[in-house]
KEFIDO-702840 format. One record per residue (C-alpha): residue number from 1; x, y, z. Coordinates in nm, 3 decimals, decimal comma, padded with zeros to 5 digits. Each point is the difference from the previous one (the first is absolute). Last residue first. Layout:
residues N
PT  nr      c1      c2      c3
PT NUM       X       Y       Z
...
end
This chain:
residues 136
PT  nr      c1      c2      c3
PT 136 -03,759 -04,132  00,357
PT 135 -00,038 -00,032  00,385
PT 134 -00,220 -00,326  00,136
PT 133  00,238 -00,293 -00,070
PT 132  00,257  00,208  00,028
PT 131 -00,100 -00,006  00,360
PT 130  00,206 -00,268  00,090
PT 129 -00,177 -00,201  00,262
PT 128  00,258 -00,187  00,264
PT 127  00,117 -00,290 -00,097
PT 126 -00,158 -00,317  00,247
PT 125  00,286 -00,136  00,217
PT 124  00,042 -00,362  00,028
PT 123 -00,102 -00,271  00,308
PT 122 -00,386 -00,002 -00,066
PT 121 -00,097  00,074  00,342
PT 120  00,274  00,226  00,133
PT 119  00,033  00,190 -00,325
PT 118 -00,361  00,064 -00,053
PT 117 -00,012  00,075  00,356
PT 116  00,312  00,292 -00,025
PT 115 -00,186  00,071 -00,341
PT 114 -00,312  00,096  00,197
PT 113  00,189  00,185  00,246
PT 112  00,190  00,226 -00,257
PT 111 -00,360  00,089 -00,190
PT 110 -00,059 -00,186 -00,311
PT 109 -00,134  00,148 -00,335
PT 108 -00,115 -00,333 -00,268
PT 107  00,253 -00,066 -00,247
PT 106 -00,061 -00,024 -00,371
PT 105  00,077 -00,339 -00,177
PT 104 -00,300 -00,046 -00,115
PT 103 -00,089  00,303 -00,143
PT 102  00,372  00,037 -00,128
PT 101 -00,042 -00,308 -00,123
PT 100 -00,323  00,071 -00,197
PT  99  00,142  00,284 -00,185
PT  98 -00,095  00,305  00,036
PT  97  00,263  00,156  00,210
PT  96  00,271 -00,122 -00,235
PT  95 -00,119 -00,109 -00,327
PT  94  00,348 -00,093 -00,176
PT  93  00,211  00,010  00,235
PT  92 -00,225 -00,210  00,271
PT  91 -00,100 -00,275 -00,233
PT  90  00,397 -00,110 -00,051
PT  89  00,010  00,077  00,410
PT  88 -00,234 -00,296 -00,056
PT  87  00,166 -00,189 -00,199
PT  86  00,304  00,052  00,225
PT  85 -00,185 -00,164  00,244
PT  84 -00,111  00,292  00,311
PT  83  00,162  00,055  00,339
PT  82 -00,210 -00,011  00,339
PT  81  00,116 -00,399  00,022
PT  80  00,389  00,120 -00,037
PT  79 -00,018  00,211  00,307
PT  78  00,169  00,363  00,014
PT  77 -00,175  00,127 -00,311
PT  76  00,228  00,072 -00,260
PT  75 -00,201 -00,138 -00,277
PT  74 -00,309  00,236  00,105
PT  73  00,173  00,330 -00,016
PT  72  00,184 -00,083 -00,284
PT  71 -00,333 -00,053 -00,207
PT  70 -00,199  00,342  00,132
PT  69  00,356  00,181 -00,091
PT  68 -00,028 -00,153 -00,378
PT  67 -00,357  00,080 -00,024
PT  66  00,008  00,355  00,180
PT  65  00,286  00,062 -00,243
PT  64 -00,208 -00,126 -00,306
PT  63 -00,253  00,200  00,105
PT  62  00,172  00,348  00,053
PT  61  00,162 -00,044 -00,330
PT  60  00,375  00,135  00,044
PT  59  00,120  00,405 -00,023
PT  58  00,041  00,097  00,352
PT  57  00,383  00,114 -00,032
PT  56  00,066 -00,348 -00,131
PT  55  00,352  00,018  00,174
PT  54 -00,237  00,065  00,327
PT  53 -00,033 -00,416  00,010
PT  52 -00,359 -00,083  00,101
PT  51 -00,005 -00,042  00,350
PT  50 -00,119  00,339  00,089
PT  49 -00,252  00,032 -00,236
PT  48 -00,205 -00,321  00,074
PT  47 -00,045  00,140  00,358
PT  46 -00,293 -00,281  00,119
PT  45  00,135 -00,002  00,361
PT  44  00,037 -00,278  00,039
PT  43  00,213 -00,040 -00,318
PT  42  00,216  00,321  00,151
PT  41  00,047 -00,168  00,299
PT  40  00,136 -00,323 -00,127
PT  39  00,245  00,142 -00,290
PT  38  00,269  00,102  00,255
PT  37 -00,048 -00,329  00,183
PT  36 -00,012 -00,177 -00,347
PT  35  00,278  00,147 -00,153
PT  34  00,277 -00,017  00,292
PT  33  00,185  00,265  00,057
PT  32  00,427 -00,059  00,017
PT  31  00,040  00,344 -00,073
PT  30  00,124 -00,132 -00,363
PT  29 -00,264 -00,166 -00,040
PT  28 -00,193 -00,349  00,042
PT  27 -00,248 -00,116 -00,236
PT  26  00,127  00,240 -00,227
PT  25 -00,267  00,327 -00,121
PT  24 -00,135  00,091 -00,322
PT  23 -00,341  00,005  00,208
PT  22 -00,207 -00,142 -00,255
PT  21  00,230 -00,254 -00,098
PT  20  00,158 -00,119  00,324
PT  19 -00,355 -00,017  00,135
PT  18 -00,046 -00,240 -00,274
PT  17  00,297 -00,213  00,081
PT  16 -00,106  00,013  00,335
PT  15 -00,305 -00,179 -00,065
PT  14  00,161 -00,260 -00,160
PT  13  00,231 -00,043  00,241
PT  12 -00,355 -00,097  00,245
PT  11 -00,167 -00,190 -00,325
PT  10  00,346 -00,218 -00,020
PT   9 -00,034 -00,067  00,356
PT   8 -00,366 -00,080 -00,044
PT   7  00,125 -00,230 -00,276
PT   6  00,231 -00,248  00,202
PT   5  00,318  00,079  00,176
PT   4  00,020 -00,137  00,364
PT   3  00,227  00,203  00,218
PT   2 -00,208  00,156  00,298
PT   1 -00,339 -00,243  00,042
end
């Protein structure tokens, strides 16, 4: 379902929008480096640090970065159904991990073969886990 604007696709730029803000980086730079794939690993990999933009020299709240990275990470999920409502990403900023969305909303760990069946069966790709969701 390529080219069909509705709210998911407003949750997905969304979503960059935020990692725009924390990361004081464009969606697309100079080098021609895409935001998301740059930002992909590091959100797996739960380094909060890394993508927050070194112009704030480490000084931000720790939380409300988590909360705002937590957020992006699920609007830019790669299917639409595995994104949240924006009143839910609403929920998200301002409760974050403990909210109930982010319970509900949290993705269960797959291993490559059980995604490739997932994917087969279902016909869409399930995200793969961020780990923010475990690393504050």
């Amino acid at each position: 379902m390529h080219g069909i604007v509705d709210e998911k696709t407003d949750v997905f730029a969304f979503g960059v929008l935020l990692l725009e803000i924390a990361s004081g980086r464009r969606p697309v730079d100079s080098s021609k480096q895409n935001l998301l794939l740059w930002a992909k690993p590091l959100m797996e990999s739960g380094k909060v640090s890394e993508l927050a933009d070194p112009r704030m020299e480490g000084k931000f709240d720790a939380d409300q970065m988590y909360r705002l990275l937590l957020t992006a990470s699920y609007c830019v999920r790669q299917s639409a159904i595995w994104r949240p409502s924006m009143s839910e990403v609403l929920e998200l900023l301002t409760n974050g991990h403990d909210s109930e969305v982010a319970r509900s909303w949290r993705m269960p760990k797959f291993t490559s073969d059980e995604l490739d069946d997932y994917s087969m069966v279902f016909g869409y790709e399930v995200p793969l886990a961020i780990d923010l969701e475990d690393n504050l």
